[in-house]
Every structure is written in structure tokens, then in C-alpha cells.
C-alpha positions as CSV (number, residue, x, y, z in Angstrom):
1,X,46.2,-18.7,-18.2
2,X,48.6,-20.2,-15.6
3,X,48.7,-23.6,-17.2
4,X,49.3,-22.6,-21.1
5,X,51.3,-25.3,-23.0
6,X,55.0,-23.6,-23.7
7,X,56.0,-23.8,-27.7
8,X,58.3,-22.0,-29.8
9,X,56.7,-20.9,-32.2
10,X,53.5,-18.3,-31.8
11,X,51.7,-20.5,-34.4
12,X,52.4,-23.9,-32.5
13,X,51.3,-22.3,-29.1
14,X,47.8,-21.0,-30.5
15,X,46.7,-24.2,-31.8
16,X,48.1,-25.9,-28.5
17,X,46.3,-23.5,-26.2
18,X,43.2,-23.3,-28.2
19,X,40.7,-24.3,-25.5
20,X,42.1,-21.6,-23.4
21,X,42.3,-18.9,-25.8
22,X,38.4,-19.1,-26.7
23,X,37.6,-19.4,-23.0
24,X,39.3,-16.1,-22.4
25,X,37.7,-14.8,-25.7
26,X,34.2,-15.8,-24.3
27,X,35.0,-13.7,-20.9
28,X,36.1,-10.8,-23.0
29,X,33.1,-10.8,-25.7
30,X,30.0,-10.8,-23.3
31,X,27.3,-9.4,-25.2
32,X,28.6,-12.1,-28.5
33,X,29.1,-14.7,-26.2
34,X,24.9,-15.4,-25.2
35,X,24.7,-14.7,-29.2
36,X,27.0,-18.0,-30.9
37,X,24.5,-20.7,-30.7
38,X,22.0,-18.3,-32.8
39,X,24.8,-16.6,-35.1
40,X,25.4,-20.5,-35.6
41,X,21.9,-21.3,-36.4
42,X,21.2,-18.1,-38.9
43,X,24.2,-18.0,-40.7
44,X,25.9,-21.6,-40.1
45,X,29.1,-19.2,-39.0
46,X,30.7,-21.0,-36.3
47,X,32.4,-18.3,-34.9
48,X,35.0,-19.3,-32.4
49,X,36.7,-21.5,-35.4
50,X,36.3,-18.4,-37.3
51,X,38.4,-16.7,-35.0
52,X,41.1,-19.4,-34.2
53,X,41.4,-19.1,-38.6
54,X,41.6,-15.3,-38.2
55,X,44.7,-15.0,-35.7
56,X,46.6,-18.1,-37.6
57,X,46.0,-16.2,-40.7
58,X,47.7,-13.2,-39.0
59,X,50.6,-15.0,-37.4
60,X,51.3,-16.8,-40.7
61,X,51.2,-14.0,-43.0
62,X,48.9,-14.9,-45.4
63,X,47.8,-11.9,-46.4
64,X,45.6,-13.1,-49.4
65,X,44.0,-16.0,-47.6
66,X,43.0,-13.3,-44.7
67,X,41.5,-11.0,-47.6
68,X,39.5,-13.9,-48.9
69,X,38.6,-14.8,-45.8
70,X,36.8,-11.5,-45.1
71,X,35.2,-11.0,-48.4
72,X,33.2,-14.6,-47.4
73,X,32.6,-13.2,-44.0
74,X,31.0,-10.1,-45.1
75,X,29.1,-11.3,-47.8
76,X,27.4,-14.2,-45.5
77,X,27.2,-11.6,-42.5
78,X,25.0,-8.9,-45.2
79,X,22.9,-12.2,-46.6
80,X,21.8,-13.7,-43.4
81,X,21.4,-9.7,-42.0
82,X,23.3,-10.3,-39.1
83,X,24.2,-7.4,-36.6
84,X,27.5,-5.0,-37.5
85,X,27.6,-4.3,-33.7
86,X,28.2,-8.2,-32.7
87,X,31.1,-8.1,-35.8
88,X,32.6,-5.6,-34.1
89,X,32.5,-6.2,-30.5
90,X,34.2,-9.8,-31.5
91,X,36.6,-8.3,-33.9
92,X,38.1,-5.8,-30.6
93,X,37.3,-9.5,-28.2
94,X,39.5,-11.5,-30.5
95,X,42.2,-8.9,-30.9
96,X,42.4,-7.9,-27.2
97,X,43.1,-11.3,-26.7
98,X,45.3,-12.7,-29.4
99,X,47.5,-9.9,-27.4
100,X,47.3,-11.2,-24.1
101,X,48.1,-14.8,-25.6
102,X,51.2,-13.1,-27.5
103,X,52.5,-10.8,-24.4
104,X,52.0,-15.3,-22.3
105,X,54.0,-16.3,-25.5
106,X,56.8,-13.9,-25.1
107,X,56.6,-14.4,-21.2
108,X,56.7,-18.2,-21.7
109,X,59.9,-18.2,-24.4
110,X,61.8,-15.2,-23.2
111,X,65.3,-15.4,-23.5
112,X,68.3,-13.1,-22.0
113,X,69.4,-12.5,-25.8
114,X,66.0,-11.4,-26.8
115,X,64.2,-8.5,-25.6
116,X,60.5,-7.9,-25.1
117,X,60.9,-4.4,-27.2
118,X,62.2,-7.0,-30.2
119,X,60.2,-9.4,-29.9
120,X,56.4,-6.9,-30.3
121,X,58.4,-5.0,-33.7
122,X,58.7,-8.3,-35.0
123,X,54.6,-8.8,-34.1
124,X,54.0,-5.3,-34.5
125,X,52.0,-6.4,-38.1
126,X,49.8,-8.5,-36.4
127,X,47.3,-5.4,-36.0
128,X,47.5,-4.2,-39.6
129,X,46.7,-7.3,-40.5
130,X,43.6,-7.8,-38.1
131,X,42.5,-4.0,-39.4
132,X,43.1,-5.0,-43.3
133,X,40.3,-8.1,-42.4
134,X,38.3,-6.1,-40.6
135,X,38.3,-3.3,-43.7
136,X,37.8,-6.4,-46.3
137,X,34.9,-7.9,-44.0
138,X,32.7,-4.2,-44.5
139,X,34.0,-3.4,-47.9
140,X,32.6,-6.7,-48.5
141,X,29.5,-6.5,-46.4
142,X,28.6,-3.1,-47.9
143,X,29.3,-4.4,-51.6
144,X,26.7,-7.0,-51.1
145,X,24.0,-5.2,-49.7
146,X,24.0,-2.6,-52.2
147,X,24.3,-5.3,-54.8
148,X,20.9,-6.6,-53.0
149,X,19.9,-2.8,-52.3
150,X,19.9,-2.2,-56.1
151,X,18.7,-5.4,-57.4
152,X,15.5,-5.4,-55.0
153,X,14.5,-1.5,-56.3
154,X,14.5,-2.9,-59.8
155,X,12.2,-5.4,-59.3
156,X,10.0,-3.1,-57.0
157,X,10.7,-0.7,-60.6
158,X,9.2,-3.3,-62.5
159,X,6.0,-4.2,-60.3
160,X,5.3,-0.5,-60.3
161,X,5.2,-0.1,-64.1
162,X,3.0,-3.1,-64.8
163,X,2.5,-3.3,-68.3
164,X,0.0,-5.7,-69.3
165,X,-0.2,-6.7,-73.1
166,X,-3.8,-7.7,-74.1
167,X,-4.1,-7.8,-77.9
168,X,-1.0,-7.8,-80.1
169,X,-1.5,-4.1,-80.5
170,X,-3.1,-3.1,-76.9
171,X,-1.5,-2.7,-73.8
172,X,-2.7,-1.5,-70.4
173,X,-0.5,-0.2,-67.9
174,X,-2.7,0.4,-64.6
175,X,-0.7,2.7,-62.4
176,X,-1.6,2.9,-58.0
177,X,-0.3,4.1,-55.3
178,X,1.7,8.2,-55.1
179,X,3.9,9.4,-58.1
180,X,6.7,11.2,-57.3
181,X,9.2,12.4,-58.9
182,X,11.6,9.6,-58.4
183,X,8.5,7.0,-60.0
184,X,8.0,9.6,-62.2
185,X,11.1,9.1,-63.9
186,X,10.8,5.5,-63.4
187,X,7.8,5.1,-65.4
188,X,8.8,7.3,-68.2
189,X,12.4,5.1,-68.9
190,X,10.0,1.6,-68.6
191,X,7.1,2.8,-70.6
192,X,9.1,3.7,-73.5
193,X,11.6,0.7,-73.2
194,X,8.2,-1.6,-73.6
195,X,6.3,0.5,-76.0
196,X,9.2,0.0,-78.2
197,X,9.7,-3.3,-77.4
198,X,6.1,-4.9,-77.8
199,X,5.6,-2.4,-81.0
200,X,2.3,-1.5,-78.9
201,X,-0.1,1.2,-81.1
202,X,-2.2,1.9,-78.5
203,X,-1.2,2.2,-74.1
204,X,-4.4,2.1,-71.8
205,X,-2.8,4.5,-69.0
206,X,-5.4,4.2,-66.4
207,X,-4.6,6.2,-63.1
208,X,-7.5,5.7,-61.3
209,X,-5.5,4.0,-58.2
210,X,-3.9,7.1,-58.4
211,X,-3.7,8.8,-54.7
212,X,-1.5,11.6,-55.3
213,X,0.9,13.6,-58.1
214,X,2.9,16.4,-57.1
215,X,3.5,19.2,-59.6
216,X,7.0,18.3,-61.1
217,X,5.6,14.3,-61.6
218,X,2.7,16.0,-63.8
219,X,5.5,17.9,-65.5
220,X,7.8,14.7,-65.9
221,X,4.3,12.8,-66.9
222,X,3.8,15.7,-69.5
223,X,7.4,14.7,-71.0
224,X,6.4,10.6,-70.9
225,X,3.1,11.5,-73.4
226,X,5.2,13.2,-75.4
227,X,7.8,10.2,-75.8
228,X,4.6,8.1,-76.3
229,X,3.6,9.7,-78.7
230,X,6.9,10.7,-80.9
231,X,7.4,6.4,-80.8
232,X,3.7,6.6,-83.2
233,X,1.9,5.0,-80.1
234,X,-2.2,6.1,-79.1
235,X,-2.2,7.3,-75.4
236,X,-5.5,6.6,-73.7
237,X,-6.0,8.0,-70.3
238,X,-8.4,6.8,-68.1
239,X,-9.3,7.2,-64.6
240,X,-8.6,10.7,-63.7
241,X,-9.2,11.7,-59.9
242,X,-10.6,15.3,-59.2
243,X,-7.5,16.3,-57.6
244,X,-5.0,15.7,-59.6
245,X,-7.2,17.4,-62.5
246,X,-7.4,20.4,-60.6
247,X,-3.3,20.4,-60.0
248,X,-2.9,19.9,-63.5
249,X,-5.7,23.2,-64.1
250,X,-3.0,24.7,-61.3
251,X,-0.2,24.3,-63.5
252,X,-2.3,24.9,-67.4
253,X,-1.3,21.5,-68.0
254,X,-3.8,20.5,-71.0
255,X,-3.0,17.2,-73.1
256,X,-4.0,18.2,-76.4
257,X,-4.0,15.9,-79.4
258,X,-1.0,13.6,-76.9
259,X,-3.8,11.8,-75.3
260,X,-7.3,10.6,-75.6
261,X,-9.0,10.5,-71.7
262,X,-11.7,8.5,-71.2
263,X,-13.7,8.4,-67.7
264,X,-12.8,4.8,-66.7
265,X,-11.0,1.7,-67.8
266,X,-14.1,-0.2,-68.8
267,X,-14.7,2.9,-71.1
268,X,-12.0,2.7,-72.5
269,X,-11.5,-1.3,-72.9
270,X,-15.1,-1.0,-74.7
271,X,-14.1,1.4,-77.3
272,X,-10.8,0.1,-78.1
273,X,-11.2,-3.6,-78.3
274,X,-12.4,-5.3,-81.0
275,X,-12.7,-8.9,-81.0
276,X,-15.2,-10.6,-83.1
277,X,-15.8,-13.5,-80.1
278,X,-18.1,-11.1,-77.6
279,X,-17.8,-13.1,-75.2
280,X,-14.3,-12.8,-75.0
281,X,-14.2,-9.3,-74.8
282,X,-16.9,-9.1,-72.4
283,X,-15.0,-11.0,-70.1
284,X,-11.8,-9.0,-70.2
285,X,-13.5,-5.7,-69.7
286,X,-15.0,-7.4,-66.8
287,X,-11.4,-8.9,-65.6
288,X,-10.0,-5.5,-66.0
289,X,-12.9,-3.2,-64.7
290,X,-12.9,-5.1,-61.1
């Protein structure tokens, strides 16, 4: 930094050393620095401009602009899913040396009616003002991936509750996987939402892809035929595995008059459709029974 361009102004002399400032930011940043080309590629964030933005920001002021700027940051950062650990370590490289540049400023412009002591309270803002972009970038970064968090477990919500209408009064909703107690509660809020909604009479609940149900899902599950069945819709279970009945035995859990059970889906699609075109029904009991 032996050769740095003297200015008056702190503003002036960053943009005039530029070159040298994001040389000495590359030495500091070593882990970031092997990382630009690729951070450039993912995320089209060029981040030595970024940085030269970031400190004239600062040494102008502009509070709002700098705000605005992090909010962008964060939110491309948490879309392209680009490592917190790089933010940081350039965040600490650019402020380390914005500071050496400042301390070459002061050395450069010193004058015998100006002390150093004067001159760093006058900058002494400069790091509340790096540290309110830094808390704007996370805020931001956090914001949108629990934005994303939130919006991707609805739609996995959705695919979980398939319900599939196949008559105007028929539905089927054909349940896999392990109910919780978390997918319990999942299932009971969309089940009711859609049996409502598509006025269905009659919901084919077949749990045959059923691995496991632990006790307070069959209790929660107990509640949902009970919903079913106060909105005037016909339950039809089919597709009950041996364990579960004997965990439902476990608990005295006994449906009653809340729901019909049938020993498979094809069962139940064979009793409950009527169609006068055979054909057609043959071929949904067959779409649904493979």
C-alpha cells in the first residue's frame, strides 16, 4: 500500500485505490478468495463490486441504501443456498480492511491541526454501519428461507393428503408412508377442508400403504372420523394392516357406525361405484387396485 493515490476525501481515495483495496481484500479473505469465480457462477453476485458498494455505502451515510442493499443480499445468498460461513469470513475480510485503508487515509492527509484521536470519532460509525448490513443481510437470509421452509411443507402437506375425486359424490384418498402425530393433524385439517369443499358423500380412506401409526395418530384419526362424519359424509376404510389393528385392539379403539371397513380398495371400489358403462368402472377399479 506504499503507492496509494492521496485524496481528500475518504470517499474519493476508495474509488481511486480500488485495485489496491480488493488486492489486499483477496490476501485477507483466503478461504473466499479460491471461492469468487463459483459464488459468481451460482448466484451471479460479483462479490468484490459488492464490497467496493458496501464500504461507499458506509462512508457516505446512506443508511437506507445500505439496508436495501442487505435485504437483496440475503435473499439471493438463501435462494442460490450459498454458504453463511463464506458471508461471514468476507464480511470480517472487507471490514478489517476498509480499516487499514482508513488508518493509509488518515496517514496520507494528516494535518498538525487534526489529530488521529479526531479523525477515528468522526469514523467511529463506520462499524455500526458495517454491523447494521450485516444484521439486515441474515434477518433477510433467515426471512426467506423460512418463507421457502414453510411454503415447501405445504406442498409436501398437500401430496401427502391426496385426495382424488372419482364420481361427483366419490372420493378416494389413498394414504402411504408413517402417520404421526404431526401428519395426523395434517390430514384431519385437509380432509375436512376438501370434504366440504367437493360436497363429497362418500371418502374411500384406504391405508393399505400404511407402515406404521403410533397410538396418539390412531387417537387424532379417531377425532378425523368423527369430523367426517358430523359434515354427513360415508367413511369407508379399506386396507387395514395387522398391526395397526392390533394397536387399535391395544388402545379399545372400535369404529362403530363412523366407518364402514372393507378388506381392500378394489372391494370397496366394487361396492360403491355404480356406473351403468361396465367397462368404465372395470377399468377404474383396475387403475386404482394396482
Amino acid at each position: 500500500m506504499a503507492n496509494l493515490i492521496k485524496s481528500e476525501d475518504i470517499h474519493e481515495f476508495l474509488v481511486l485505490n480500488r485495485t489496491s483495496f480488493e488486492e489486499r481484500l483477496l490476501s485477507v479473505a483466503v478461504n473466499v478468495r479460491d471461492k469468487i469465480d463459483e459464488i459468481h457462477v451460482i448466484g451471479n453476485i460479483n462479490l468484490l463490486d459488492n464490497a467496493h458498494q458496501l464500504i461507499l455505502l458506509v462512508v457516505d451515510g446512506k443508511f437506507e441504501e445500505l439496508e436495501e442493499f442487505a435485504k437483496k443480499e440475503g435473499i439471493v445468498w438463501a435462494k442460490h443456498a450459498m454458504t453463511l460461513s463464506f458471508k461471514l469470513e468476507w464480511i470480517r475480510a472487507i471490514r478489517k480492511t476498509f480499516w487499514e485503508f482508513l488508518h493509509q487515509f488518515d496517514l496520507l492527509t494528516a494535518k498538525q491541526d487534526k489529530k488521529s484521536e479526531e479523525f477515528y470519532s468522526e469514523t467511529s460509525n463506520y462499524n455500526d454501519l458495517i454491523d447494521s448490513f450485516t444484521n439486515s443481510f441474515f434477518i433477510s437470509y433467515s426471512r426467506y428461507k423460512d418463507e421457502l421452509i414453510e411454503k415447501q411443507q405445504k406442498l409436501v402437506n398437500n401430496l401427502s393428503v391426496p385426495i382424488i375425486p372419482i364420481t361427483p359424490d366419490i372420493s378416494i384418498l389413498p394414504l402411504i408412508g408413517t402417520i404421526d402425530t404431526n401428519r395426523a393433524g395434517v390430514i384431519e385439517e385437509k380432509v375436512l377442508l376438501e370434504v366440504g369443499r367437493l360436497r363429497i358423500q362418500t371418502l374411500i380412506m384406504d391405508l393399505s400403504g400404511i407402515a406404521e401409526m403410533d397410538n396418539e395418530a390412531i387417537r387424532l384419526f379417531l377425532k378425523l372420523l368423527d369430523g367426517v362424519t358430523m359434515m354427513g359424509s360415508k367413511l369407508v376404510i379399506t386396507g387395514l394392516r395387522p398391526e395397526i389393528v392390533r394397536n387399535m385392539i391395544k388402545l379399545d379403539v372400535e369404529f362403530g357406525v363412523k366407518a364402514t371397513t372393507k378388506a381392500s380398495l378394489q372391494k370397496a371400489l366394487q361396492d360403491y361405484l355404480k356406473f351403468s358403462n361396465t367397462t368404465t368402472k372395470d377399468a377404474l377399479v383396475e387403475l386404482f387396485s394396482n
